[in-house]
MARZA-187102 format. One record per residue (C-alpha): x, z, y; residue in one letter. Coordinates in steps of 0.05 Angstrom, whole numbers, plus 5000, padded with zeros to 4 digits. Each point is the difference from the previous one (the first is absolute). Layout:
MARZA-187102
XZYa...
//
This chain:
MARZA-187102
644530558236x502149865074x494149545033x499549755076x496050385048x495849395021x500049325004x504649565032x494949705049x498550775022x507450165005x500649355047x494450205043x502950685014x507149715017x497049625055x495750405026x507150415021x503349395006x494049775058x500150715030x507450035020x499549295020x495450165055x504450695019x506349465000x497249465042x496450585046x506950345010x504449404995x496949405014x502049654933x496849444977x495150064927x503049894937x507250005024x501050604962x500650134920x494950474974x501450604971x496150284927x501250684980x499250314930x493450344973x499650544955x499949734924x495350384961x500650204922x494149684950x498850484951x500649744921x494449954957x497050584946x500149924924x493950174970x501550394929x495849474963x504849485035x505250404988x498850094929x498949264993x506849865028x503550474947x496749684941x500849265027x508550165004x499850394941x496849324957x505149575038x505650444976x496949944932x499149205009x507849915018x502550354936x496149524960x502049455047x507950164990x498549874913x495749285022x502449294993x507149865038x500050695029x502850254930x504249424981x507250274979x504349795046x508249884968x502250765021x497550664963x498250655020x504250434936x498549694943x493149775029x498249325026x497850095079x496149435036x497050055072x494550444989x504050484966x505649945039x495750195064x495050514960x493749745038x496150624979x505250455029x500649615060x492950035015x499150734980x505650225048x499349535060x493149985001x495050364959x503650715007x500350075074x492649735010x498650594947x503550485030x497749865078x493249844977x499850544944x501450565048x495550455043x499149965065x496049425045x502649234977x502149495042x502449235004x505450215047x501550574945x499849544943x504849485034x504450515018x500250214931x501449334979x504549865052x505150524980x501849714936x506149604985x499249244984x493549995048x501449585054x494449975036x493050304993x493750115044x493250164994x492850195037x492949974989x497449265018x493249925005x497050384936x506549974954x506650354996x505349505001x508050104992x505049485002x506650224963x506449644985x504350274947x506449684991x504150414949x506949934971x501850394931x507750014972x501549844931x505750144980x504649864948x495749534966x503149744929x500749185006x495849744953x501149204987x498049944924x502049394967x504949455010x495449254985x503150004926x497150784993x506950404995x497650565032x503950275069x499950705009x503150495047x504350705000x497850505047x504549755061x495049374996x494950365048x497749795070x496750295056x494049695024x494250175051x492949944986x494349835068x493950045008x495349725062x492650094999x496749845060x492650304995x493750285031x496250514970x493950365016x493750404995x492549645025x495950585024x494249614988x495150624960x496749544960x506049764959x502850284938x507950315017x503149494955x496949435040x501650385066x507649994986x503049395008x507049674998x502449345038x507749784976x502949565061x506549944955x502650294930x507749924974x504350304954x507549784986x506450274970x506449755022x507150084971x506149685026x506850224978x507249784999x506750214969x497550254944x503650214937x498150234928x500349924932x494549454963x499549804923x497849174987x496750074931x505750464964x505349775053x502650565051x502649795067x500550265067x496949705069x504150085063x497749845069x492749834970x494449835047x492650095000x494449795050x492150154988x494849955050x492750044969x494149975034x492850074994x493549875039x493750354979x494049595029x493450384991x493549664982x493650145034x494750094936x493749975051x502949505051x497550405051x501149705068x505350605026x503549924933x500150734982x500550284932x496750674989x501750524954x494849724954x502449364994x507350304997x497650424940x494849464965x505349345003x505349974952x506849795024x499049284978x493749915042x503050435056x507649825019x503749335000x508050124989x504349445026x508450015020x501450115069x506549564992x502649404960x499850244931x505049514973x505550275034x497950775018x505250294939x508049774991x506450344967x507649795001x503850454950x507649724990x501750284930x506450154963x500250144923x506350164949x499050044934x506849884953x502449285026x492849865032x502250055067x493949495039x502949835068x495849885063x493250154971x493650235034x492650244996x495049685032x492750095012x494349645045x492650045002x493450375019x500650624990x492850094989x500549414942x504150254944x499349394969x503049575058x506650415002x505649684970x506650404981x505749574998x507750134965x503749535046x506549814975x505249624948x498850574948x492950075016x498549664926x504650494973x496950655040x492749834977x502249934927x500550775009x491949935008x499849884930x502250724984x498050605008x501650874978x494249984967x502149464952x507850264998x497350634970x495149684945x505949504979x504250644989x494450394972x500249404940x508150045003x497850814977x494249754951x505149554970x505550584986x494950474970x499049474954x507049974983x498750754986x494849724934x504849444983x503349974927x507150195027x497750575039x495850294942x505850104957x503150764987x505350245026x506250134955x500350774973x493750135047x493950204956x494049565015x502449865076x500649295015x503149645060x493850055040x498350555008x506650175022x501049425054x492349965026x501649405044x493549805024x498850805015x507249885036x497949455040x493750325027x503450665015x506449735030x497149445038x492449835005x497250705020x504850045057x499249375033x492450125015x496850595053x494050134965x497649534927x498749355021x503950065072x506449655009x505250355034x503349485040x496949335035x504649484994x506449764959x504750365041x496550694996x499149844924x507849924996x500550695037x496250314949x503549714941x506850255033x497550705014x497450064931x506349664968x506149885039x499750665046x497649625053x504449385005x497249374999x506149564976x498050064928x492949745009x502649365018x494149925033x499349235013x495349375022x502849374970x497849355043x501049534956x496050294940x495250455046x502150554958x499450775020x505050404952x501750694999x504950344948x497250674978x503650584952x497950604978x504550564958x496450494960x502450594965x494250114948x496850644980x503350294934x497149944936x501650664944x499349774935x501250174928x506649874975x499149344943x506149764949x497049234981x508249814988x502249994921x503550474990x502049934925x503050264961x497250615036x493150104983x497650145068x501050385061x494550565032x498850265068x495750355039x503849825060x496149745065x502749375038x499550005076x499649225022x501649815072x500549315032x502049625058x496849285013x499649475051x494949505023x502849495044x497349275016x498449515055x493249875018x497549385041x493749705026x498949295015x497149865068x499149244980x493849735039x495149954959x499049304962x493449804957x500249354963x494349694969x501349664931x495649344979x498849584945x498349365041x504049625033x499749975079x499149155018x506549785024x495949775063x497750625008x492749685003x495050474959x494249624970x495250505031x500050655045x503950544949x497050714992x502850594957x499250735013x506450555014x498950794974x505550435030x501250624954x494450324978x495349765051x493649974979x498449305032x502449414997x501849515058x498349334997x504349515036x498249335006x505649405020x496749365035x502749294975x504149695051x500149354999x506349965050x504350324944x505249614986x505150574956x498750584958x503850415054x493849745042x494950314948x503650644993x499850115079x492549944991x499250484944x504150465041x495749985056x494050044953x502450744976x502750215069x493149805023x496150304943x
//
């Protein structure tokens, strides 16, 4: 630390002294009046103050007091809106702005593990070591430190910056719930920051216990992640739909402040390393945005989508909210097909494969049918299926192919679905599928044939002709049975909204007056409650259409 000599009254005194000695040479020699020239100060010598000592008890004291703060910030990063997901994930993990930054690492890195290893060391310790220490590690902007009065007292700034990159966007569902996912190509890179502005310290008062001599005061505390990207293309599915986004954008920016309470109110609003270990993080920290939530998240993704004659023109993803609010974000298809696109919400591979799984249960019933269990002609005891085993067929040919692992679906969407089909029955071209979304009907239909050339069956030779009037024939001749079959059929799904209608036995008043407030209850499924929905009388009513609006709002209120 570089002080002044002396003082500046001292330092004035001395200049004129000179300055009054060569003005009485000068007038002497020269005969010039007082004053009429400028005096002249010359430089001292500055002098070098010598840093403070750390005491090994202080010392000590220090190391534990950063090592419980590094401990505090990983259970900060998991608390409140520090580990709300934010729309972007980290693999197939959710990442929010704890995560994102790893607090705990942070802390360990930036701030516990050089005080350790300065203060850990041998050797005499000093402030002017321990800021130096400090001081060389990147994201510290500014740090000092001395011994003031009876306490050790350093000021640090840490204003770090950590790269994510290639995190997966992550927007969930559209307001309907057809779910929006992303291929890998849907990634951004974002940054994460973090500012903390804080004292901390060691009082080298004797008479206090170490984890009331260390103490903490946070000036400021702020931790964001921030994502903004543009021309962006890849591949997305809307509920069983696939399309592609070209020239997408995507803007985040969300911030946090982390406001520390003072548990003793003491008047220098310290907290101490036993208040830091004996609050919880309810009582202790108050977690507010740093910007206008409303608007801190937003997404343009033009799509484009073919699928048979389903060709949607000039149609578009969008998305708006707070990103720390997954409720407020709304995904929006935006569009003249965008009723058509969300049908596909209504489907899903999961479903695909069950409704084929019953088209297999169905055929190996066929299998036990009357026609099937009849014998073959001349084949001893061998009847028609067990030679054409088309459930078996089905299963073989078809269903254990178009899944990764039981109960995985190998494709996403319809498109990939028709891929699979023609791989498995066309050699790979998709013509034959006639893959196809109908408008009109909001049918999904794809045409799907398998050929099978069945296992052969040996059996014993049989003569049930009549023969007369030969008596009989005898063999001991085996048959060998072969057989070629094919399974072909169109399969559709109905992607319909969904339409409940509720059946009475009264009459609704033509007014659309009720005599009293109605009330009836509403189980979905198998839920195990009821709801009870309740329909005010209106007097205003004038129509039935009138009454029906109310019941309407009734349920959507319910």
């Amino acid at each position: 630390m570089v002080a002044a000599p002396t003082c500046l009254a001292g330092l004035m005194r001395r200049a004129g002294d000179r300055f009054r000695m060569r003005d009485r040479r000068n007038r002497r020699d020269r005969a010039i009046p007082p004053f009429a020239r400028k005096p002249l100060f010359e430089s001292l010598e500055q002098r070098l103050l010598l840093s403070a000592d750390i005491a090994p008890a202080a010392a000590t004291g220090l190391i534990d007091g950063m090592q419980a703060l590094r401990d505090w910030a990983g259970g900060l990063q998991s608390h409140g809106a520090m580990a709300q997901a934010l729309p972007m994930a980290q693999a197939a993990d959710s990442i929010s702005i704890g995560a994102a930054l790893d607090l705990a690492t942070l802390f360990d890195q930036k701030l516990f593990a050089p005080v350790q290893a300065y203060l850990g060391g041998g050797g005499t310790k000093t402030t002017d070591g321990l800021v130096g220490a400090l001081g060389a590690v990147a994201g510290i902007s500014s740090v000092s430190g001395d011994q003031v009065g009876d306490e050790l007292r350093f000021d640090v700034v840490l204003d770090a910056a950590k790269a994510l990159p290639g995190l997966k966007i992550n927007i969930g569902a559209t307001q309907d719930g057809t779910q929006v996912t992303t291929d890998a190509n849907g990634a951004v890179d974002a940054t994460g920051n973090l500012l903390l502005d804080f004292s901390f310290g060691f009082d080298l008062d004797a008479q206090l216990a170490p984890e009331e001599a260390f103490f903490l005061d946070v000036d400021a505390f702020e931790a964001s992640v921030t994502a903004n990207a543009a021309g962006l293309d890849f591949g997305a599915n809307i509920g069983f739909l696939g399309a592609n986004v070209a020239n997408g954008s995507f803007n985040l920016d969300a911030g946090l402040a982390v406001a520390l309470n003072n548990p003793d109110a003491d008047g220098e609003g310290r907290i101490t390393l036993a208040e830091l270990l004996g609050t919880t993080l309810e009582g202790l920290v108050v977690i507010t945005p740093t910007d206008t939530p409303e608007d801190n998240f937003s997404a343009n993704f033009p799509i484009s989508v073919s699928l048979g004659s389903f060709i949607p023109a000039s149609t578009r993803l969008t998305v708006a909210g707070n990103a720390l609010d997954p409720a407020s974000i709304i995904v929006k298809v935006e569009g003249s097909s965008a009723a058509d696109i969300l049908n596909f919400g209504r489907a899903n591979q999961f479903g695909v494969v069950e409704a084929l799984r019953q088209i297999g249960g169905w055929l190996d019933s066929l299998d036990a049918s009357e026609a099937f269990a009849q014998n073959l002609p001349f084949a001893q005891g061998t009847t028609f299926s067990e030679l054409l085993e088309l459930g078996q067929a089905f299963s073989a040919g078809f269903l254990d192919q178009i899944e990764s692992a039981p109960g995985v679906p190998a494709f996403a969407n319809a498109q990939q679905f028709a891929q699979k089909v023609a791989d498995l029955m066309y050699g790979g071209d998709t013509a034959p599928v006639a893959l196809n979304y109908n408008a009109s009907t909001n049918q999904l239909t794809f045409h799907l044939r398998l050929d099978r050339t069945f296992a052969e069956v040996a059996a014993p030779v049989a003569f049930s002709v009549n023969l007369a009037p030969l008596n009989g024939l005898a063999s001991s001749s085996n048959l060998q049975i072969g057989a070629d079959g094919r399974i072909e059929f169109t399969i559709g799904f109905d992607l319909s909204p969904f339409v409940a209608t509720w059946a009475g036995n009264v009459d609704l008043p033509l007014n659309g007056v009720l005599t009293g407030d109605a009330s009836f209850t509403v189980r979905v499924n198998e839920a195990a409650e009821s709801t009870l929905i309740t329909v005010p009388r209106d007097p205003a009513n004038t129509t039935r259409s009138a009454l029906i609006a109310d019941i309407n709002a009734a349920i959507s209120a319910a």
